[in-house]
C-alpha positions as CSV (number, residue, x, y, z in Angstrom):
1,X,-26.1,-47.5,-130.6
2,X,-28.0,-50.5,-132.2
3,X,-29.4,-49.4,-135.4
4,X,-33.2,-51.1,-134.3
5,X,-33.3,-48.8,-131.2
6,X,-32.6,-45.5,-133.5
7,X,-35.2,-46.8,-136.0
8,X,-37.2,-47.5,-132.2
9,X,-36.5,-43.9,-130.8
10,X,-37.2,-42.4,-134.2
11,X,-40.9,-44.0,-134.2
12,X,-41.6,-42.9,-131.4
13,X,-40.3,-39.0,-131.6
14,X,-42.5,-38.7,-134.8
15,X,-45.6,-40.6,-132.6
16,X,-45.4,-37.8,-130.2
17,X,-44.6,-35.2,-132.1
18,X,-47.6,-35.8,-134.3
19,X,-49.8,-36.3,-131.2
20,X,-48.7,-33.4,-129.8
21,X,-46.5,-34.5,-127.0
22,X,-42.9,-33.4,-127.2
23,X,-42.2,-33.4,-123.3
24,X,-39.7,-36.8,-123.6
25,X,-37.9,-35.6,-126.6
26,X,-37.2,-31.8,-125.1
27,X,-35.9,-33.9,-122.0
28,X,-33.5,-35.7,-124.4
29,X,-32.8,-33.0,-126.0
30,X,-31.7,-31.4,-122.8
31,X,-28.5,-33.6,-122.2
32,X,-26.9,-32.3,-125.3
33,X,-24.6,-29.3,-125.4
34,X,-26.0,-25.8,-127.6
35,X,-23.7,-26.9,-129.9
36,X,-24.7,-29.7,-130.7
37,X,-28.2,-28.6,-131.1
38,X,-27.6,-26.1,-133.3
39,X,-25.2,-28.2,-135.8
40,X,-28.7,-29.8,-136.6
41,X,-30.0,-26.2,-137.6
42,X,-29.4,-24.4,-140.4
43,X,-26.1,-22.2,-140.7
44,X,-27.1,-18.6,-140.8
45,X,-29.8,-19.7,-137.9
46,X,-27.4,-21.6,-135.7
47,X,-25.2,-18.8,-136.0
48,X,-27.7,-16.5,-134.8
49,X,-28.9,-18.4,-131.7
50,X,-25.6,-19.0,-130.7
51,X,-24.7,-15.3,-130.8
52,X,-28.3,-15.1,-128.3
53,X,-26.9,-17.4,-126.2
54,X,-23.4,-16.5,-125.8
55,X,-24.4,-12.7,-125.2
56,X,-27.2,-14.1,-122.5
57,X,-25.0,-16.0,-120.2
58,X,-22.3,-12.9,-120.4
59,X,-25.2,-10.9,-119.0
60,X,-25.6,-13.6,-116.3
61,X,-22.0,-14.3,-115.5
62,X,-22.8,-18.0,-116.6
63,X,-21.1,-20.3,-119.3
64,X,-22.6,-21.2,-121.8
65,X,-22.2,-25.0,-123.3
């Protein structure tokens, strides 16, 4: 990716984020695996939701990413 559309994308997640509206970046947010997501968290946390997940989806017969 072209390093003036991160620094782009990055200006604007902190615009909305500090005026409150966080609707674009949860729908980015929602095209990457949990995994992924939680390597951007903090070990003993990731860990955690990734247990919640995992036992969530074998409640609901559904794979989790």
């Amino acid at each position: 990716m072209n390093e003036n559309l991160w620094e782009k994308l990055i200006e604007n997640i902190r615009y909305d984020i500090k005026h409150g509206d966080c609707e674009a970046l949860y729908e980015l947010l929602s095209f990457l695996p949990d995994d992924t997501l939680c390597g951007y968290l903090d070990e003993d946390e990731a860990e955690s939701l990734k247990s919640n997940i995992n036992q969530l989806a074998k409640e609901n017969n559904i794979v989790s990413n």
